[in-house]
MDAnalysis code that builds the backbone (N, CA, C; Angstrom):
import MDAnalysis as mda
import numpy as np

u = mda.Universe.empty(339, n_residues=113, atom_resindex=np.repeat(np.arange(113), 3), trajectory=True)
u.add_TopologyAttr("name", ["N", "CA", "C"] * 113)
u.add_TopologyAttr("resid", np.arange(1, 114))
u.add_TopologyAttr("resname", ["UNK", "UNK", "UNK", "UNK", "UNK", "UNK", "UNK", "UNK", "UNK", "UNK", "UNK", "UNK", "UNK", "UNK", "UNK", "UNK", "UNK", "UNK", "UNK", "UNK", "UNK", "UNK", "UNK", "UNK", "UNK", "UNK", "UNK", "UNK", "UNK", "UNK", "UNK", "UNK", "UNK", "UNK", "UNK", "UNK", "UNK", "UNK", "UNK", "UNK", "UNK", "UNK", "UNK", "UNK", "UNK", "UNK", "UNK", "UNK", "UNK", "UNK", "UNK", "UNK", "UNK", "UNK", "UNK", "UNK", "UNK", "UNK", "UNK", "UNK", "UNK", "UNK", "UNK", "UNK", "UNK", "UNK", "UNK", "UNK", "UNK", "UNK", "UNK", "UNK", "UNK", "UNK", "UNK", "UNK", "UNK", "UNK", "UNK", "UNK", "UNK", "UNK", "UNK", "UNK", "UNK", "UNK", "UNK", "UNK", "UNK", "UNK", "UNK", "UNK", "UNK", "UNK", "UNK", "UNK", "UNK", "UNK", "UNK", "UNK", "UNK", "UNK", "UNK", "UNK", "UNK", "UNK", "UNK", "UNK", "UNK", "UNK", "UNK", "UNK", "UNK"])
u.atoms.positions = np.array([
    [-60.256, -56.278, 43.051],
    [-60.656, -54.875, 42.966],
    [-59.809, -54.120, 41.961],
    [-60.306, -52.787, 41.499],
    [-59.367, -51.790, 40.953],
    [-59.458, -52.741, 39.385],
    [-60.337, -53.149, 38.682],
    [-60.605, -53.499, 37.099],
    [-61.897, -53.531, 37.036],
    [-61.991, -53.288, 36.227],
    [-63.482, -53.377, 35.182],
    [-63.929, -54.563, 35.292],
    [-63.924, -55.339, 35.643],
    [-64.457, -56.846, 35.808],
    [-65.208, -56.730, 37.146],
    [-64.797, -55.725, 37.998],
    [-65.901, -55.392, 39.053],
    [-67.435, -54.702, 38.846],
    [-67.385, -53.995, 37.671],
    [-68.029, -53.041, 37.526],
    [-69.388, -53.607, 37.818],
    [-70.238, -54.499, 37.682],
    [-71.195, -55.241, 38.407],
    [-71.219, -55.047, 39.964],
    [-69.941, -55.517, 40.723],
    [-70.209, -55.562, 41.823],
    [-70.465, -53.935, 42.692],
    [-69.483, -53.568, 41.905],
    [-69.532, -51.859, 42.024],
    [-71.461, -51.261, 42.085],
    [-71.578, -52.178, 41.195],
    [-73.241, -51.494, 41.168],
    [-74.163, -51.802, 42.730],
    [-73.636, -53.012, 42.684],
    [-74.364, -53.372, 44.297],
    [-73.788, -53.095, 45.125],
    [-72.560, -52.339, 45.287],
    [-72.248, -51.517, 46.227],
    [-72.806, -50.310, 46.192],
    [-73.054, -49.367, 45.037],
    [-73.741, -48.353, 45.276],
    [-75.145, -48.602, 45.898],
    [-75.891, -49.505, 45.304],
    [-77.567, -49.502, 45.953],
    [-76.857, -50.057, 47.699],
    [-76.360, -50.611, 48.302],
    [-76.129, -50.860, 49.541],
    [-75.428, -49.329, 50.606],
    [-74.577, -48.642, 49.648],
    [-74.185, -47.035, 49.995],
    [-75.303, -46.496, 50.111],
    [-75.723, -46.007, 49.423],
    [-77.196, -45.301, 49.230],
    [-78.005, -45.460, 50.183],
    [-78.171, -46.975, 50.888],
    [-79.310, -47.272, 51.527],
    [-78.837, -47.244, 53.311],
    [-77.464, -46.540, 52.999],
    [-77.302, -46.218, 54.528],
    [-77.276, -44.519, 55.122],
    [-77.199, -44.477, 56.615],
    [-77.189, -43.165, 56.764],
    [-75.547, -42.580, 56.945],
    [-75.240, -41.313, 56.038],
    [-73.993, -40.557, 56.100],
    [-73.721, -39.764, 56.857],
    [-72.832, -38.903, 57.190],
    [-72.715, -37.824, 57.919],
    [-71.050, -37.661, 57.137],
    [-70.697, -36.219, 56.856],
    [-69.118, -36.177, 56.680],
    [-68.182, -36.455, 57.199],
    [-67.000, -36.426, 56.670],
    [-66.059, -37.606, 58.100],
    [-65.553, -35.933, 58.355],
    [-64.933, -35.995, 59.393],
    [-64.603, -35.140, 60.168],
    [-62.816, -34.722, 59.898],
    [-62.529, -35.459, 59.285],
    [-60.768, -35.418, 58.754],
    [-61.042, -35.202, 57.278],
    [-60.015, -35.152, 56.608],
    [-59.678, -34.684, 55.005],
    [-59.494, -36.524, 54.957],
    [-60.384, -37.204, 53.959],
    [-60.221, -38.500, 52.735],
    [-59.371, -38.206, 51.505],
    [-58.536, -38.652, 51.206],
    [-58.202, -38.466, 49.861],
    [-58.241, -40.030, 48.910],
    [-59.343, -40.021, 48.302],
    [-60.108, -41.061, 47.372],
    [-58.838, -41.771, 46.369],
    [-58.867, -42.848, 46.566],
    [-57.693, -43.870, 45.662],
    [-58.240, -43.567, 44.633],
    [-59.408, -43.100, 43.601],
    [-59.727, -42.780, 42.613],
    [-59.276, -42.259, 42.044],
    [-58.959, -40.782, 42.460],
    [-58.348, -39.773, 41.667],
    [-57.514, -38.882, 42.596],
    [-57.018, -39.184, 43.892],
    [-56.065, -38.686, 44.947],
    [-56.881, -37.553, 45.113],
    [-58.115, -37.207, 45.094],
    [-58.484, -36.303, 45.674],
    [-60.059, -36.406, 46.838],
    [-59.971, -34.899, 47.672],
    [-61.170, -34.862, 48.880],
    [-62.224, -34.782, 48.100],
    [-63.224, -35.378, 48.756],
    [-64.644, -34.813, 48.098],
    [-65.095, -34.244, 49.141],
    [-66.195, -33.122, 48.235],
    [-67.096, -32.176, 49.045],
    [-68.292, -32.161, 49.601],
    [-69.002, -33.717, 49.234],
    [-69.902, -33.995, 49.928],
    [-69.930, -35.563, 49.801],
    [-71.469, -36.148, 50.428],
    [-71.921, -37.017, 50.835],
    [-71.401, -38.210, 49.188],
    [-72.643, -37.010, 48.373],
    [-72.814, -38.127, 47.226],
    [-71.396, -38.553, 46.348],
    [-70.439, -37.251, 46.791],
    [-69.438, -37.390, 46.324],
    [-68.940, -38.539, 46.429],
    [-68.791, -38.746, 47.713],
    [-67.653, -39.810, 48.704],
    [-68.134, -40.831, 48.207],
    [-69.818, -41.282, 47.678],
    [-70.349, -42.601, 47.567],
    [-69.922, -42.549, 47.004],
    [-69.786, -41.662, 45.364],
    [-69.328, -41.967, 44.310],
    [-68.013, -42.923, 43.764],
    [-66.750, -42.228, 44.782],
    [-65.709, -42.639, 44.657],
    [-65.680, -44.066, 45.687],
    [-66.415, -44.442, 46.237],
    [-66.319, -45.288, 46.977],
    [-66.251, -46.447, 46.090],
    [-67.454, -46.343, 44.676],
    [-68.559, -47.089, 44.095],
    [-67.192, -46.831, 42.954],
    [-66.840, -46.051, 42.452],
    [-65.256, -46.417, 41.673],
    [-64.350, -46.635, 42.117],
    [-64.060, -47.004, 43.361],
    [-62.261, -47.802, 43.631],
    [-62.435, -48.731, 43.291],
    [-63.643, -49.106, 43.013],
    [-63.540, -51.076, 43.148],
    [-63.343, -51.637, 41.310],
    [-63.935, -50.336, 40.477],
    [-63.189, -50.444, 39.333],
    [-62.232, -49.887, 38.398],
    [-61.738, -49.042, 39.382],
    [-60.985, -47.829, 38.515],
    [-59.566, -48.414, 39.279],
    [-58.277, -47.940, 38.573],
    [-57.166, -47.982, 38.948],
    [-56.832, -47.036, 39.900],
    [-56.044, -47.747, 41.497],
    [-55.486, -46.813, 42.306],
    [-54.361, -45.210, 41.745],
    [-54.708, -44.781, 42.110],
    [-53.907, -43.410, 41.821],
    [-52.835, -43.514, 43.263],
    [-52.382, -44.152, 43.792],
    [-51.071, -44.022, 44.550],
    [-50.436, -43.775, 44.979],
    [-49.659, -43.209, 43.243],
    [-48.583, -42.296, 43.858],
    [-48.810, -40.755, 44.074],
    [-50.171, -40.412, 43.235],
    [-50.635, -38.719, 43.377],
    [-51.575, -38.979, 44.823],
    [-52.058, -39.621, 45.379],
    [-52.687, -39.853, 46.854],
    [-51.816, -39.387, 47.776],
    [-50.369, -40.540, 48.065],
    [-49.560, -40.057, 48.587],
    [-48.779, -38.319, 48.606],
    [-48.945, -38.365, 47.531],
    [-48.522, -36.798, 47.136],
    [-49.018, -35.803, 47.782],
    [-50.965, -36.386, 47.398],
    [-51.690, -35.770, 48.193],
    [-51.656, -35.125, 49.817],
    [-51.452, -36.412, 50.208],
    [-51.441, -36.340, 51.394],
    [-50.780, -35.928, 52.307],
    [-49.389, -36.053, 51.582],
    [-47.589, -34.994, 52.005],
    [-48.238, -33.736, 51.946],
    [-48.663, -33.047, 51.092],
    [-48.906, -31.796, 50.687],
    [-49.879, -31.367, 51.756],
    [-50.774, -32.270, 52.100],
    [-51.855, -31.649, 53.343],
    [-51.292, -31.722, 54.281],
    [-49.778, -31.774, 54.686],
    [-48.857, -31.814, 55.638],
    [-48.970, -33.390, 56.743],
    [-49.663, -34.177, 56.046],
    [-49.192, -35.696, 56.479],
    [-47.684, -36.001, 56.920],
    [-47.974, -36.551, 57.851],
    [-46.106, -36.643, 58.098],
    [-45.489, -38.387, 58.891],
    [-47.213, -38.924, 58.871],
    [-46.601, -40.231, 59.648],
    [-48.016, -41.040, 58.535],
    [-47.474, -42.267, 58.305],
    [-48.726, -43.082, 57.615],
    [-48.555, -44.751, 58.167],
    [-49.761, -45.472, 58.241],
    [-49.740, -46.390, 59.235],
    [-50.334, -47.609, 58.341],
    [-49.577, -48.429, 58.024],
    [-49.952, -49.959, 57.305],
    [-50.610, -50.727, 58.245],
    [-52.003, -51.687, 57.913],
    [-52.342, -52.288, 59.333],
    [-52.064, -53.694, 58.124],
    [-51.420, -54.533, 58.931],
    [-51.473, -55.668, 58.342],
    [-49.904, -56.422, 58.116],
    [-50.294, -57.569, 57.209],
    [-48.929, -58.122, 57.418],
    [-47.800, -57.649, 56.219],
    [-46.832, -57.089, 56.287],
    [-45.623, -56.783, 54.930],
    [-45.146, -55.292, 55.463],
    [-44.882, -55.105, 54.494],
    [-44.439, -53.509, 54.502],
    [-44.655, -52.749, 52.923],
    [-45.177, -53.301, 52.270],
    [-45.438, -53.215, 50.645],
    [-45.538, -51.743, 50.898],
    [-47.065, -51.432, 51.161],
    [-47.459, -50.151, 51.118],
    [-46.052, -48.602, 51.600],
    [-46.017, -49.423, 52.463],
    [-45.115, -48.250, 53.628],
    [-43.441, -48.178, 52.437],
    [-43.256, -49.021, 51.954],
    [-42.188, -48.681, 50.808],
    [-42.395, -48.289, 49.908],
    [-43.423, -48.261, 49.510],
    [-43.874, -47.180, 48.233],
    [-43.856, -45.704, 48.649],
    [-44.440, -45.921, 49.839],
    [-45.063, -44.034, 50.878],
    [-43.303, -43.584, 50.683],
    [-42.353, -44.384, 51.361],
    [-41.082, -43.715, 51.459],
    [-40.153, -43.890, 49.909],
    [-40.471, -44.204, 49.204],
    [-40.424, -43.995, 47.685],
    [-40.635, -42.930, 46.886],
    [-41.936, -42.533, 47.575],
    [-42.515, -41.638, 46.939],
    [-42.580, -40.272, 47.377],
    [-42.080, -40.315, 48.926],
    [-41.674, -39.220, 49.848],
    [-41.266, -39.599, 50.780],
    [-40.095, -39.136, 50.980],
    [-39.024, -39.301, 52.170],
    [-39.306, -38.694, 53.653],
    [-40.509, -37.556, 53.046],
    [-40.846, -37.214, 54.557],
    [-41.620, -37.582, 55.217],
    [-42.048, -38.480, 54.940],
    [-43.785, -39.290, 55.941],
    [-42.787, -40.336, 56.292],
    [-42.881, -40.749, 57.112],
    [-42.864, -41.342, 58.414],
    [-43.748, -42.682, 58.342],
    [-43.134, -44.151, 58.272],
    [-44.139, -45.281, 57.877],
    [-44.069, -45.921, 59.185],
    [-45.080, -46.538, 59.593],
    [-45.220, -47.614, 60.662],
    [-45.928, -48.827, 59.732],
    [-45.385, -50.293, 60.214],
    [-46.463, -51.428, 60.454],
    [-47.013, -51.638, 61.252],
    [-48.442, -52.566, 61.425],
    [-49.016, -52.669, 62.737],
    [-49.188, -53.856, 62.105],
    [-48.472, -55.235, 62.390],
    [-48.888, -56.888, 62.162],
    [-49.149, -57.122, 63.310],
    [-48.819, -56.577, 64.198],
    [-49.591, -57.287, 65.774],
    [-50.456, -56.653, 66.323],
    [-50.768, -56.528, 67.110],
    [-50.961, -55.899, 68.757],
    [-49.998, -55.166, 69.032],
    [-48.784, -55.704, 69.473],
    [-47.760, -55.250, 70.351],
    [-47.141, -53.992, 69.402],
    [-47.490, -54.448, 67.675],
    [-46.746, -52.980, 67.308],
    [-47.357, -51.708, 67.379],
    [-48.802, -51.576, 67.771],
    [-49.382, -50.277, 68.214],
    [-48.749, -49.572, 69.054],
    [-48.409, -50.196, 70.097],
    [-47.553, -49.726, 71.242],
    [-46.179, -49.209, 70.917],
    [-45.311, -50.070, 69.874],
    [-43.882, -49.612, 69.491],
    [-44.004, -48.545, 68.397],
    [-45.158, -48.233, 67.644],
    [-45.464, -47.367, 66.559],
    [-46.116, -45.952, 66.691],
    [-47.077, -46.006, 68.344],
    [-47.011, -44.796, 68.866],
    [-45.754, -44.224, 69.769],
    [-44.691, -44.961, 70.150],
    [-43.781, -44.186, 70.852],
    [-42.863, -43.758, 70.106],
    [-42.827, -44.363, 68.966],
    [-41.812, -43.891, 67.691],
    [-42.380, -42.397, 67.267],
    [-43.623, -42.293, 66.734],
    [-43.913, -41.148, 66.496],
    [-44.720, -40.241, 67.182],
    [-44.253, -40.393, 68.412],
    [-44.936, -39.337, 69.176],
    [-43.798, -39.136, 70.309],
    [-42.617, -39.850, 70.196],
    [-41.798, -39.267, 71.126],
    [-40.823, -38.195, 71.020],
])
């Protein structure tokens, strides 16, 4: 993902977007495209249909997302890659991993106690 060598597949992701039903998400998205919300439906396809060839924006996402007063961000998977960039890039968000099961449990009492 995230090169021009997708840009094909990108296309059959849009006709497969398109051909489903939307509704707005109910929280603020901020699009790896260009670190920013979109304002509607066709928007969101749009950027959906460019992550897969455009370069992540990252470190202005994160930025983003501090600024909308984000304060905890949650890696699901195995490493910590992501979550060291987030505290790289701002010291005030708050990173969890979740590689198991069991760390849901140790990752909500951390930030909610």
């Amino acid at each position: 993902s995230h090169t021009p060598l997708m840009r094909d597949a990108a296309e059959r992701l849009r006709t497969a977007i398109e051909s489903m039903g939307w509704q707005m998400p109910d929280r603020t998205v901020i699009h790896n495209v260009d670190a920013q919300a979109k304002p509607g439906i066709a928007d969101i396809q749009q950027a959906l249909v460019e992550q897969l060839y455009m370069p992540v924006q990252w470190t202005q996402c994160t930025q983003a997302m501090a600024a909308a007063g984000v304060r905890h961000a949650v890696e699901c998977g195995p490493g910590k890659v992501l979550s060291g960039l987030i505290k790289r890039i701002d010291k005030s968000v708050s990173t969890y991993t979740l590689s198991t099961p069991d760390d849901w449990q140790a990752a909500s009492e951390q930030a909610f106690s």
